[in-house]
VOPAGU-2260 file (C-alpha; in pm, 1 decimal, decimal comma):
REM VOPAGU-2260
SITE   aa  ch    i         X         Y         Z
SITE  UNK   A    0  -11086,5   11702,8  -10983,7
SITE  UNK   A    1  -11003,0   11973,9  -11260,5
SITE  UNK   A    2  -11384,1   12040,0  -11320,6
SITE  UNK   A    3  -11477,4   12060,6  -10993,5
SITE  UNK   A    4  -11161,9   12338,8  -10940,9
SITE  UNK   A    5  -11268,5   12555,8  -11246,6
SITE  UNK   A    6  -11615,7   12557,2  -11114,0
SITE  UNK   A    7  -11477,4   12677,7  -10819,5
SITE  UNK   A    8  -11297,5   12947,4  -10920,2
SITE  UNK   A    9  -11535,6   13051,5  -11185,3
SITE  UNK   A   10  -11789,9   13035,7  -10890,5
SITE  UNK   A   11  -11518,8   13300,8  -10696,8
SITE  UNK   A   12  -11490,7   13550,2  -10975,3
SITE  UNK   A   13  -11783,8   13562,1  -11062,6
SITE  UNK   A   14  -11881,9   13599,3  -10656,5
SITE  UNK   A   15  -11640,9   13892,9  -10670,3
SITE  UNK   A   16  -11760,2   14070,8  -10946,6
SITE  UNK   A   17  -12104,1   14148,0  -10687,3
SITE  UNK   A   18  -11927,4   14181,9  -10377,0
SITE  UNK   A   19  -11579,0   14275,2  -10230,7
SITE  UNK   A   20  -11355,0   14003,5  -10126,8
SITE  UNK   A   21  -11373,1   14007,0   -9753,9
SITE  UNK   A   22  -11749,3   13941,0   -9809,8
SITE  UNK   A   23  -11748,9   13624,4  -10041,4
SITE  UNK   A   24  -11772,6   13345,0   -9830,3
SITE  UNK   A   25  -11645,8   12976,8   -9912,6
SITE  UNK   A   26  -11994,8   12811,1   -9835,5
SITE  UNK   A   27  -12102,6   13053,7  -10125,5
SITE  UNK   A   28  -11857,6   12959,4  -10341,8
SITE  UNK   A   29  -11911,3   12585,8  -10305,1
SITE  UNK   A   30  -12308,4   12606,2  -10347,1
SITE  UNK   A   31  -12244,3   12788,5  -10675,5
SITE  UNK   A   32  -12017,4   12591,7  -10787,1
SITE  UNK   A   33  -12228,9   12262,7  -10648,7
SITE  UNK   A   34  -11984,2   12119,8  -10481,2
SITE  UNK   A   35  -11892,6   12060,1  -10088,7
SITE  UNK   A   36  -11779,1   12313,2   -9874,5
SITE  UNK   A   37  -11509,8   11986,2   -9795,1
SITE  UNK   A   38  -11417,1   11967,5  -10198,1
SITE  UNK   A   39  -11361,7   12320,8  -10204,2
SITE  UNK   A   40  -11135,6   12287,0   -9916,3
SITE  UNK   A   41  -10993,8   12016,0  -10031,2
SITE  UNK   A   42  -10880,0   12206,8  -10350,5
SITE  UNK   A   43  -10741,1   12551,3  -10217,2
SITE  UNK   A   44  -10720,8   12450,0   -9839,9
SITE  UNK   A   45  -10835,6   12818,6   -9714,6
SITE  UNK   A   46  -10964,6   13151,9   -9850,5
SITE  UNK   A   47  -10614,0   13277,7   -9937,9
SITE  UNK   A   48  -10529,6   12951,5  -10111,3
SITE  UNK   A   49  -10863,5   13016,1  -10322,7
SITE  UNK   A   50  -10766,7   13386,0  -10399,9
SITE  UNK   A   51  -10379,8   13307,4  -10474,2
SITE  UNK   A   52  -10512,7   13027,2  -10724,4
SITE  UNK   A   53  -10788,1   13302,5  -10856,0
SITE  UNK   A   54  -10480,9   13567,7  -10956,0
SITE  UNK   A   55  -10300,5   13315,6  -11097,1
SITE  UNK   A   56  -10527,2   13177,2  -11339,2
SITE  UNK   A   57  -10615,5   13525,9  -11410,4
SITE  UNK   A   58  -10226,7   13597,5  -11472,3
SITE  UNK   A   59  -10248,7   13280,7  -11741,6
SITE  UNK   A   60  -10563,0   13369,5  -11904,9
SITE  UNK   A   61  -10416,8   13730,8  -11959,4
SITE  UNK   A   62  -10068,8   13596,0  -12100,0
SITE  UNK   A   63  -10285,2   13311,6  -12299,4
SITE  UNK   A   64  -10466,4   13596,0  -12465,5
SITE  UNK   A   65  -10136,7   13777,7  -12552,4
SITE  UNK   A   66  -10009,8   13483,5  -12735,0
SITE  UNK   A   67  -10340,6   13460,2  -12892,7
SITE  UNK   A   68  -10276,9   13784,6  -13037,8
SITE  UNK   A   69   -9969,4   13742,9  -13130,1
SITE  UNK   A   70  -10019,6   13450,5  -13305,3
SITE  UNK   A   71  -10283,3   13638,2  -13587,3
SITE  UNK   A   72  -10198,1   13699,8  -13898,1
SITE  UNK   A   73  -10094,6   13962,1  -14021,1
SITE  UNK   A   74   -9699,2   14155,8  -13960,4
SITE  UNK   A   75   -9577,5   14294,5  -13676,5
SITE  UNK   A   76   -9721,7   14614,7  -13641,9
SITE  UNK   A   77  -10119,9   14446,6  -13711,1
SITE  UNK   A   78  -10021,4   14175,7  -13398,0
SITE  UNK   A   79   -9853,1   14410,2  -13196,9
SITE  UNK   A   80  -10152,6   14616,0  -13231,9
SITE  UNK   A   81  -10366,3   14330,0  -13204,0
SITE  UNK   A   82  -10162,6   14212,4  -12823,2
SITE  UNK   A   83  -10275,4   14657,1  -12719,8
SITE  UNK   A   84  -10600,8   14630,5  -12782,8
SITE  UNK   A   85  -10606,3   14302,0  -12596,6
SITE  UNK   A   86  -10465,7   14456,9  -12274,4
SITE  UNK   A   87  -10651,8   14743,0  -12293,8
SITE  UNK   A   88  -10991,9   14542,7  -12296,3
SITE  UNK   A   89  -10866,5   14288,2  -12052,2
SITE  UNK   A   90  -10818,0   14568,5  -11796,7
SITE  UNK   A   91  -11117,6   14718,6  -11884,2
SITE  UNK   A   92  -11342,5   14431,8  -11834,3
SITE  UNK   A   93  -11135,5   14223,0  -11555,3
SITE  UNK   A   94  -11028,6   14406,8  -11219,4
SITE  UNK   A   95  -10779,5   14109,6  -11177,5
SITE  UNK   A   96  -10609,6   14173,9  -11452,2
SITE  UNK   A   97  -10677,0   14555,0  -11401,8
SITE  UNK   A   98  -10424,6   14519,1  -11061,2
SITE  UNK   A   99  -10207,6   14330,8  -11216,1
SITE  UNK   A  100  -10113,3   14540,3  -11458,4
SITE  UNK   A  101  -10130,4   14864,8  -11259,5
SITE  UNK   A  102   -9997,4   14735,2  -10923,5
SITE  UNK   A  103  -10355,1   14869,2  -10797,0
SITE  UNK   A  104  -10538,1   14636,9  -10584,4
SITE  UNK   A  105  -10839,0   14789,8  -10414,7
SITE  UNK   A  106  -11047,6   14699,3  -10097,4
SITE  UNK   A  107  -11264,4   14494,8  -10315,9
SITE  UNK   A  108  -11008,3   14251,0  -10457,1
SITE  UNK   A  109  -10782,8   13998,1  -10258,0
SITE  UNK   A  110  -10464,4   14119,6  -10111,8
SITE  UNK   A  111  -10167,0   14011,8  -10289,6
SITE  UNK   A  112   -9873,7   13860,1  -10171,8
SITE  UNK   A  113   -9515,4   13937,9  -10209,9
SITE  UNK   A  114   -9306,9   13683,6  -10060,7
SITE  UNK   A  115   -9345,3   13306,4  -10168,1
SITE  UNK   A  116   -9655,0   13117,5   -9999,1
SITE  UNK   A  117   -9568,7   12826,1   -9799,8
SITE  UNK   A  118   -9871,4   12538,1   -9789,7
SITE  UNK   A  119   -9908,0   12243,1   -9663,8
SITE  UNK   A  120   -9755,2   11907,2   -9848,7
SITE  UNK   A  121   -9819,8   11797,5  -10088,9
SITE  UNK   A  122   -9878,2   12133,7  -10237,1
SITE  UNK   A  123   -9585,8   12301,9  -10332,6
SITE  UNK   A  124   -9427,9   12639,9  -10228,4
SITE  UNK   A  125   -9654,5   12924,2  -10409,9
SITE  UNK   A  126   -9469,1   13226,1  -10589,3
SITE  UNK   A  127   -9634,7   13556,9  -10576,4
SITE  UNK   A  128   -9787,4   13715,1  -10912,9
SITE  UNK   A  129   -9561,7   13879,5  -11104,2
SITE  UNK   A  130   -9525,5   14275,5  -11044,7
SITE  UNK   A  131   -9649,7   14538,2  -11345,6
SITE  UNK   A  132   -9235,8   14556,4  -11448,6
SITE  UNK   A  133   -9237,1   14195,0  -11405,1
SITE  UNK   A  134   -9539,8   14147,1  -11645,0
SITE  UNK   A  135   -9434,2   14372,9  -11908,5
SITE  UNK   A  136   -9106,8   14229,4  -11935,4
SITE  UNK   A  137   -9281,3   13900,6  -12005,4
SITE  UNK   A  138   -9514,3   14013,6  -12233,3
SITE  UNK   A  139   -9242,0   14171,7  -12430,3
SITE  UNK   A  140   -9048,4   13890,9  -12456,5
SITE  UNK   A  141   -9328,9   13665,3  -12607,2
SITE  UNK   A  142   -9387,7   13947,4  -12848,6
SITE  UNK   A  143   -8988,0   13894,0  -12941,5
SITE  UNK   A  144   -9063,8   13511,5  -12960,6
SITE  UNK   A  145   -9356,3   13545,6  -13176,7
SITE  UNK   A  146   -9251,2   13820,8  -13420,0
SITE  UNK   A  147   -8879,4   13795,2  -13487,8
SITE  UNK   A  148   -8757,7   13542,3  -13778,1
SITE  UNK   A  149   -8470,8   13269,4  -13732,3
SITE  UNK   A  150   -8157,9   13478,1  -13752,8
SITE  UNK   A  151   -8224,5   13746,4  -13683,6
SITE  UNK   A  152   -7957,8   14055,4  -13587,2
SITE  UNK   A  153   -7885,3   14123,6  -13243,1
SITE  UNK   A  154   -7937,5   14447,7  -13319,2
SITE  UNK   A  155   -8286,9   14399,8  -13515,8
SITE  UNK   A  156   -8416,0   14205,9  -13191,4
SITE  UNK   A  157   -8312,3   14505,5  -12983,6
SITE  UNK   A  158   -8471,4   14686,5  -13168,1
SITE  UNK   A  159   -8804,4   14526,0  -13179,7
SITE  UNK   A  160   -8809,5   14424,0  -12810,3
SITE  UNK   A  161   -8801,6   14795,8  -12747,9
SITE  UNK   A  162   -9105,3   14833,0  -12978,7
SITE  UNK   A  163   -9312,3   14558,8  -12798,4
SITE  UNK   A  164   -9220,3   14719,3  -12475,0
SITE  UNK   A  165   -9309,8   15049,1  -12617,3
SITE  UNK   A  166   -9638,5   14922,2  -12701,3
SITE  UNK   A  167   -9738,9   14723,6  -12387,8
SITE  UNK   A  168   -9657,5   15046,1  -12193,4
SITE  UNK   A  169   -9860,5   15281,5  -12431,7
SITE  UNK   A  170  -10147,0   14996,4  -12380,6
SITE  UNK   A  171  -10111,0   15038,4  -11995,3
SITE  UNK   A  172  -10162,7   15449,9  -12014,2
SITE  UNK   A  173  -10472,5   15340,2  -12242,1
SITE  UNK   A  174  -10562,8   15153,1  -11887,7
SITE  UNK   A  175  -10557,0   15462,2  -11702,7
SITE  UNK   A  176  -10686,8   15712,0  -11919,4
SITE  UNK   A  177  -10863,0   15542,9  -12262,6
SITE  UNK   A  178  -10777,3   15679,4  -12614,7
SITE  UNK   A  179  -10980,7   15963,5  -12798,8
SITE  UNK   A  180  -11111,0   15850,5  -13172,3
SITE  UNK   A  181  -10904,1   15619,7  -13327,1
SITE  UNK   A  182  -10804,2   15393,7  -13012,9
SITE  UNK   A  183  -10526,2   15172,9  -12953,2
SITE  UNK   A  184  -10431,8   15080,2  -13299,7
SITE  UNK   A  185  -10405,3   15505,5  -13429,0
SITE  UNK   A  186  -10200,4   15576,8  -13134,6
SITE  UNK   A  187   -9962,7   15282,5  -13173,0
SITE  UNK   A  188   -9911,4   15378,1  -13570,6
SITE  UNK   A  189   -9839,2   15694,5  -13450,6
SITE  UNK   A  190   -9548,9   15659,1  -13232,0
SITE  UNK   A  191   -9378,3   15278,1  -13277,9
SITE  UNK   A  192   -9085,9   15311,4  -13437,8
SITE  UNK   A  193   -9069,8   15043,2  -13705,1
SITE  UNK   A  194   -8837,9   14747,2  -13688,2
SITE  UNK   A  195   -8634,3   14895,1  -13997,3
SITE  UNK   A  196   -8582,7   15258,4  -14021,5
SITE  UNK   A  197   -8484,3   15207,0  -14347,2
SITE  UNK   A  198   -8745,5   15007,2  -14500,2
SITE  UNK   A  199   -8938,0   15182,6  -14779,1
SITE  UNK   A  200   -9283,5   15230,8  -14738,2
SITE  UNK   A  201   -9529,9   14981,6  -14897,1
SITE  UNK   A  202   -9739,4   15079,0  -15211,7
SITE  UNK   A  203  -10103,3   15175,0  -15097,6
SITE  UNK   A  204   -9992,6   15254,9  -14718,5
SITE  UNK   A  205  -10158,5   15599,9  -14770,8
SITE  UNK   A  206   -9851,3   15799,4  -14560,4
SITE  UNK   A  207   -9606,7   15936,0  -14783,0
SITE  UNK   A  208   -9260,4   15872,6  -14638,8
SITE  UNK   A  209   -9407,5   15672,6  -14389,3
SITE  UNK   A  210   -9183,9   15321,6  -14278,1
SITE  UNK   A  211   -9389,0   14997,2  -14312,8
SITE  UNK   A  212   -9381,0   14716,2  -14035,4
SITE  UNK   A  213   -9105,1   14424,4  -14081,8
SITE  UNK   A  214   -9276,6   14143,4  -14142,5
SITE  UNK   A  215   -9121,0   13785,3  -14061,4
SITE  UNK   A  216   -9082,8   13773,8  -14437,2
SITE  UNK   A  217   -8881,6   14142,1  -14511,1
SITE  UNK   A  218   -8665,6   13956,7  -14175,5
SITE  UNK   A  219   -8580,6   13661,0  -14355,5
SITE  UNK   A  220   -8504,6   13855,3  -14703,6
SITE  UNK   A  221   -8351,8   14099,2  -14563,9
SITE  UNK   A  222   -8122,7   13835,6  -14383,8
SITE  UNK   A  223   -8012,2   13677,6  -14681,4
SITE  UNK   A  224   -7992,8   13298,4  -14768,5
């Protein structure tokens, strides 16, 4: 019943959006959602199974909207750019992924769990969500994925992994205390080192002496046949 558990847990955020946590009950949840208190049961088997499920999908739709980004067009500085801003607003406008990313869970929002959830068969041991370190690290390496060419130098993917990092981090302080003019995007020009330190900066770029991003195209020519 797929349909019937999306409806549920769209029927649970959106029940926690007007109330804290330890308020929503599961008879609510179920009549919004119109299905049976049994269904919902049936689905998550208690509250906590309904919250754990909740922060997980969460947790996907967050890292679904990072690939998202990263897959735009553009080079790597416009989709790492692109992955900022999309942290920055997720945080804003989701408290899920707000705690997630900070490690701050309020009152309002489900407690979360750091030790593997055991529930009943058939259902399979749970893992907990994945720590702020945790998420970064994963967020950084689908930035690698997504913006480094075939071949590519050891020391060239070091080298951009550091800058995704860099910019998922410099996202996260947007979290906590949100840019001046210019937002996400001026502040990441301003202090990501480029992929190529020695890569001449492209006609029209309006910085003099300023390094342009690698694209997977400079990677590839730069790599040779």
């Amino acid at each position: 019943m797929a349909a019937a558990r999306e409806l549920l847990l769209d029927a649970a955020f959106m029940a926690l959006d007007r109330r804290p946590w330890p308020a929503v009950r599961m008879v609510e949840v179920a009549a919004a959602a119109g299905v049976s208190r049994q269904t919902l049961y049936n689905e998550f088997g208690s509250k906590d199974g309904l919250a754990r499920a909740l922060v997980r999908r969460e947790t996907e739709g967050y890292l679904a909207g990072v690939e998202r980004a990263l897959a735009g067009t553009g080079g790597t500085w416009e989709r790492l750019t692109a992955t900022a801003e999309w942290t920055t607003a997720a945080a804003r406008d989701n408290a899920l992924v707000r705690a997630l990313l900070t490690g701050c869970w309020s009152e309002r929002l489900p407690r979360p769990w750091r030790d593997p959830v055991r529930v009943p068969a058939p259902r399979r041991a749970e893992r907990p969500p994945p720590t702020p370190p945790e998420l970064v690290r994963m967020v950084r390496d689908r930035a690698v994925i997504a913006l480094a060419a075939p071949g590519t130098s050891d020391a060239a993917t070091a080298e951009l992994a550091r800058s995704c990092e860099l910019v998922v981090r410099l996202a996260l302080s947007c979290v906590a205390a949100p840019p001046a003019e210019g937002g996400v995007a001026e502040l990441v020009r301003a202090v990501v080192p480029h992929p190529a330190a020695s890569h001449p900066a492209q006609e029209g770029d309006g910085r003099p002496g300023r390094k342009a991003p690698l694209t997977r195209a400079d990677l590839i020519r730069k790599k040779g046949p």
